[in-house]
C-alpha positions as CSV (number, residue, x, y, z in Angstrom):
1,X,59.5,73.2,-68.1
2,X,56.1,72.3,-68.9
3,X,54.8,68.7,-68.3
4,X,52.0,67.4,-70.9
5,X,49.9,65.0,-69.4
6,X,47.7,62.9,-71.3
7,X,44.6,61.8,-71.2
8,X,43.2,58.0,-72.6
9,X,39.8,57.9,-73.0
10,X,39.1,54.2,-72.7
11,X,35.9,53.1,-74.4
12,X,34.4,50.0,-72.7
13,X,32.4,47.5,-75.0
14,X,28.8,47.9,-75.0
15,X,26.9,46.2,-72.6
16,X,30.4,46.0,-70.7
17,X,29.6,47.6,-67.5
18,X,25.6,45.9,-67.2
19,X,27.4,42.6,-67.8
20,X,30.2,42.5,-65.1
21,X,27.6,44.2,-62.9
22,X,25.4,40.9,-63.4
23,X,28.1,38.8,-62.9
24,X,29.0,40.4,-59.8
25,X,24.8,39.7,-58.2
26,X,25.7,36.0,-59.9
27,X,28.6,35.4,-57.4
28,X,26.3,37.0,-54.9
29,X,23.8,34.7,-55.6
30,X,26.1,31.6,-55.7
31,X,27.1,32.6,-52.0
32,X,23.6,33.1,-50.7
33,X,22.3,29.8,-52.5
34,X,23.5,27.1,-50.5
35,X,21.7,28.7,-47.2
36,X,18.5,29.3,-48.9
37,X,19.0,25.6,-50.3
38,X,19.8,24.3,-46.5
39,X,16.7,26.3,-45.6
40,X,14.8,24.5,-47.6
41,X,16.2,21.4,-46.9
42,X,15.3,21.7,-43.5
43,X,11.3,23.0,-44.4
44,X,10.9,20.0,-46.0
45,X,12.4,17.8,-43.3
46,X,10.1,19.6,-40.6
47,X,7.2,19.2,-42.6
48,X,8.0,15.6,-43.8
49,X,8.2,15.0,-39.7
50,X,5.1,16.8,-39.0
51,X,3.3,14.6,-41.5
52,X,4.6,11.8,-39.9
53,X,3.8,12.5,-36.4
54,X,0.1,13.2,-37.7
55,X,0.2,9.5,-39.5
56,X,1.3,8.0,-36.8
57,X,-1.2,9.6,-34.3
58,X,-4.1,8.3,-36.4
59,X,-3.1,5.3,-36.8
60,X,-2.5,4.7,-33.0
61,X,-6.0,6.5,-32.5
62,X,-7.2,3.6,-34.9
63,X,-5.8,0.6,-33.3
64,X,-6.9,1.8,-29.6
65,X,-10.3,2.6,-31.1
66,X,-10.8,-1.2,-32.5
67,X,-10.7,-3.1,-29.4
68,X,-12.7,-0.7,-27.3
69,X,-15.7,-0.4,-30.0
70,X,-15.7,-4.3,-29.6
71,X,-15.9,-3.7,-25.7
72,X,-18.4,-1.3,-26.0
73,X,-20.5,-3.2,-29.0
74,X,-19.9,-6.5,-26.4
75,X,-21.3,-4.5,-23.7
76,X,-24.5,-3.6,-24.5
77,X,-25.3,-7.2,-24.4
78,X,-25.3,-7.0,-20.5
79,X,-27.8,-5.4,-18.0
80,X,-25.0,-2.5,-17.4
81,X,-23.2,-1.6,-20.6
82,X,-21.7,1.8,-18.7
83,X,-20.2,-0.3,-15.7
84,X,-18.9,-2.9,-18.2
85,X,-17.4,-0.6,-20.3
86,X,-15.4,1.0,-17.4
87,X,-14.3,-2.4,-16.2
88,X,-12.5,-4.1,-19.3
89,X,-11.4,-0.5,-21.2
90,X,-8.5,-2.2,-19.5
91,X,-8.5,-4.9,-20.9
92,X,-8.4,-3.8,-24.4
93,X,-5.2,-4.7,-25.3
94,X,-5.7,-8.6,-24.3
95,X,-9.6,-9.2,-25.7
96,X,-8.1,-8.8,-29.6
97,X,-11.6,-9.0,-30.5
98,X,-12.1,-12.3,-28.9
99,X,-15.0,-13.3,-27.3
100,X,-13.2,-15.9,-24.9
101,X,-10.8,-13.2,-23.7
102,X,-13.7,-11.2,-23.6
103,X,-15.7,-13.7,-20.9
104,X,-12.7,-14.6,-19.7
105,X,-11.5,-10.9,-18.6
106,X,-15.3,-9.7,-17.4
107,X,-14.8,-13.3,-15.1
108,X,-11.2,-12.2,-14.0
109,X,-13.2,-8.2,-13.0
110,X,-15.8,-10.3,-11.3
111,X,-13.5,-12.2,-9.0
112,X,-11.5,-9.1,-8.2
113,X,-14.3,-7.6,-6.7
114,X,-16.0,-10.7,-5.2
115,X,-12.9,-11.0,-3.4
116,X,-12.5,-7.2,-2.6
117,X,-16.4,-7.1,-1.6
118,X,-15.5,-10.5,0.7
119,X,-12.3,-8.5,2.3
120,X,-14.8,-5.1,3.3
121,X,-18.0,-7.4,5.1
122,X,-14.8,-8.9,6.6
123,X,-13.9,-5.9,8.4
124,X,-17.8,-4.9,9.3
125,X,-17.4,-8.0,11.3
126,X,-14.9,-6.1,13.5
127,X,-16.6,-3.2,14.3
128,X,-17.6,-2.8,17.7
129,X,-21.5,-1.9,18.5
130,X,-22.6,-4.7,15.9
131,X,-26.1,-6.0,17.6
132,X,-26.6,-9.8,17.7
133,X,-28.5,-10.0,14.5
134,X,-26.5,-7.6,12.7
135,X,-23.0,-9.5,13.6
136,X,-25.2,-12.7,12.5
137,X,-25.4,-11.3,9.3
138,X,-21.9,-10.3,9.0
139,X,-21.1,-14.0,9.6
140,X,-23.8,-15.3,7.0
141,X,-22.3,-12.7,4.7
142,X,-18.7,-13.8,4.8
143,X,-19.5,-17.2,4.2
144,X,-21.5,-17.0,1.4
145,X,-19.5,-14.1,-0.4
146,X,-16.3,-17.3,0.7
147,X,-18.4,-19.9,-1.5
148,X,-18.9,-16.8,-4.2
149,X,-15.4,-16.3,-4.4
150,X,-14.3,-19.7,-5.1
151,X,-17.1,-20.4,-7.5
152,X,-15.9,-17.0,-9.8
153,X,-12.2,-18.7,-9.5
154,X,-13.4,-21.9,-10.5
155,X,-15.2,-19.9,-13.1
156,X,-12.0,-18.8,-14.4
157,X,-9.9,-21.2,-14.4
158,X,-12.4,-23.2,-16.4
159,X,-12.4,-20.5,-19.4
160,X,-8.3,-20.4,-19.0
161,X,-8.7,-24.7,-19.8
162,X,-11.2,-24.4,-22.6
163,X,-8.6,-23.3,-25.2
164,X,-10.2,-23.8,-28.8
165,X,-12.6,-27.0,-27.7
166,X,-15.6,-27.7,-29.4
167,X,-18.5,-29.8,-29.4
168,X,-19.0,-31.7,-26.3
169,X,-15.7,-30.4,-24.9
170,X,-16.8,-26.8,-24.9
171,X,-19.9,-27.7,-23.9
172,X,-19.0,-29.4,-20.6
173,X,-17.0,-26.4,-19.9
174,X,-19.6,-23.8,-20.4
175,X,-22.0,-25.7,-18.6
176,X,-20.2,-25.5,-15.4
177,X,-18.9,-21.6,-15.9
178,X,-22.5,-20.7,-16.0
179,X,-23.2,-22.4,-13.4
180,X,-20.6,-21.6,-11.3
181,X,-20.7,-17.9,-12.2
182,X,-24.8,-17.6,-12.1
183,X,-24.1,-19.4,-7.8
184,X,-21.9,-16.6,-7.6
185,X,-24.5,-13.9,-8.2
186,X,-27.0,-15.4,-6.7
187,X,-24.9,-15.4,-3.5
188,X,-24.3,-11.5,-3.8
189,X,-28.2,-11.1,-3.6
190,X,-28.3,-13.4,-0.7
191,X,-25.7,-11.5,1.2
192,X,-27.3,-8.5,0.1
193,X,-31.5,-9.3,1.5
194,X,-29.6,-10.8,4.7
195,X,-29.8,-8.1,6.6
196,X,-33.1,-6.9,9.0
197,X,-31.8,-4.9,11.1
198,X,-31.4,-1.0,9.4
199,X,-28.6,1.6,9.9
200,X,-25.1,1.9,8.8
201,X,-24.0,-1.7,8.6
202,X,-26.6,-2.8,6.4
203,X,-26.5,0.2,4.2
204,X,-22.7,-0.5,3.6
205,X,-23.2,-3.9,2.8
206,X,-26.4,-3.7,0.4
207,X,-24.1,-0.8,-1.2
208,X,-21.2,-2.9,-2.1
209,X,-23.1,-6.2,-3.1
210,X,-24.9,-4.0,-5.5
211,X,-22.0,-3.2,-7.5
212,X,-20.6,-6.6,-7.1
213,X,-23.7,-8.2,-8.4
214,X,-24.1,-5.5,-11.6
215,X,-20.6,-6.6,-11.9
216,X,-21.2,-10.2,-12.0
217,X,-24.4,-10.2,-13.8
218,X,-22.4,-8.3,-17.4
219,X,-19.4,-11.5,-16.4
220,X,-22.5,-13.9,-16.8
221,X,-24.0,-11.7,-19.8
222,X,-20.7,-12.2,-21.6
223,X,-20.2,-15.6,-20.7
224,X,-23.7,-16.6,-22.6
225,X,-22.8,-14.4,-25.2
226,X,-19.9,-16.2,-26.1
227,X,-21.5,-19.6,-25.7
228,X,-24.0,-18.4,-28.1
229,X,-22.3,-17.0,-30.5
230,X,-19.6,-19.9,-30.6
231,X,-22.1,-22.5,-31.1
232,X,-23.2,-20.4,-33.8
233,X,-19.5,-20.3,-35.8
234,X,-19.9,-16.4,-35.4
235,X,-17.2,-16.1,-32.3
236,X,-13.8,-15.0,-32.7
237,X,-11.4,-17.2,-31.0
């Protein structure tokens, strides 16, 4: 028996097989989209981050940079700008710019070490060996750096009641902070030329009362600088 088998030629339209093929890389596409999209998506996030971190870290630079330049613009006023600097960088974040938080913390620093100076000739006055004169001296010392101390709290204290006065007010107060903080100062050079007899004792001492009096002479800078510059209207509060 013999079998015919037949053969169909089908004839695809033109363009037929390109098409589907095309279609096919389509569907590919359409799967492979929605990652590259999410990709994307997150590139943009990171960077949109990135640029905020970089805002936000210059504007932070900015506001920290505004009270110090105040400080350090402040400072040169004084007979130690450096040392001032260093002791109300600090303080920064409480001055706002003001000149009365500005006297006020450099009166605050002051007292801190008057009292800290005070606490060290203290304990010189314990040390065994001191020779007559020298243990006279320690005595002298303590006192006076005492009557320091309370005239810098005083000092204080006064600024803290001043508030916003003016006129007579303000100037009653002032009057006695410069006073009382310009005592203060000249006790730390007291302390300091009290002592005759040289060697370790004496050297300690004049050591420490010279930084407490640099200290106390930019507090009594910035306290005339504020006067001045408040009787002038030029002060901020």
């Amino acid at each position: 028996m013999t079998h015919n088998f037949r053969t169909d030629i089908v004839l695809l339209p033109t363009g037929f097989v390109e098409s589907t093929l095309n279609s096919q890389h389509s569907l590919i596409d359409r799967r492979v989209n929605p990652v590259l999209v999410v990709k994307m998506n997150l590139s943009t996030i990171w960077f949109n981050l990135l640029l905020l971190l970089v805002a936000t870290s210059t504007l932070l630079r900015r506001s920290t940079a505004a009270p110090t330049d105040f400080i350090k613009s402040s400072c040169q006023t004084t007979l130690h700008p450096s040392l001032c600097v260093r002791c109300l960088s600090s303080y920064a974040g409480s001055i706002h710019g003001s000149d009365h938080n500005l006297a006020k913390a450099a009166v605050t620093v002051s007292l801190n070490d008057a009292r800290s100076a005070a606490a060290l000739v203290s304990k010189l006055a314990r040390v065994s060996g001191l020779k007559p004169r020298e243990y006279q001296a320690v005595k002298d010392c303590i006192s006076i750096l005492t009557n320091s101390v309370v005239s810098i709290r005083q000092s204080v204290q006064e600024l803290e009641q001043m508030g916003r006065s003016t006129g007579e007010d303000f100037e009653w107060h002032m009057s006695n902070v410069e006073t009382w903080v310009g005592s203060a100062l000249t006790n730390q050079n007291i302390c300091r030329g009290g002592f005759e007899v040289n060697g370790p004792v004496k050297d300690a001492v004049t050591k420490r009362m010279v930084y407490a009096s640099q200290v106390t002479s930019n507090a009594l800078a910035l306290v005339n600088r504020f006067a001045v510059r408040h009787r002038k209207g030029i002060h901020k509060p």
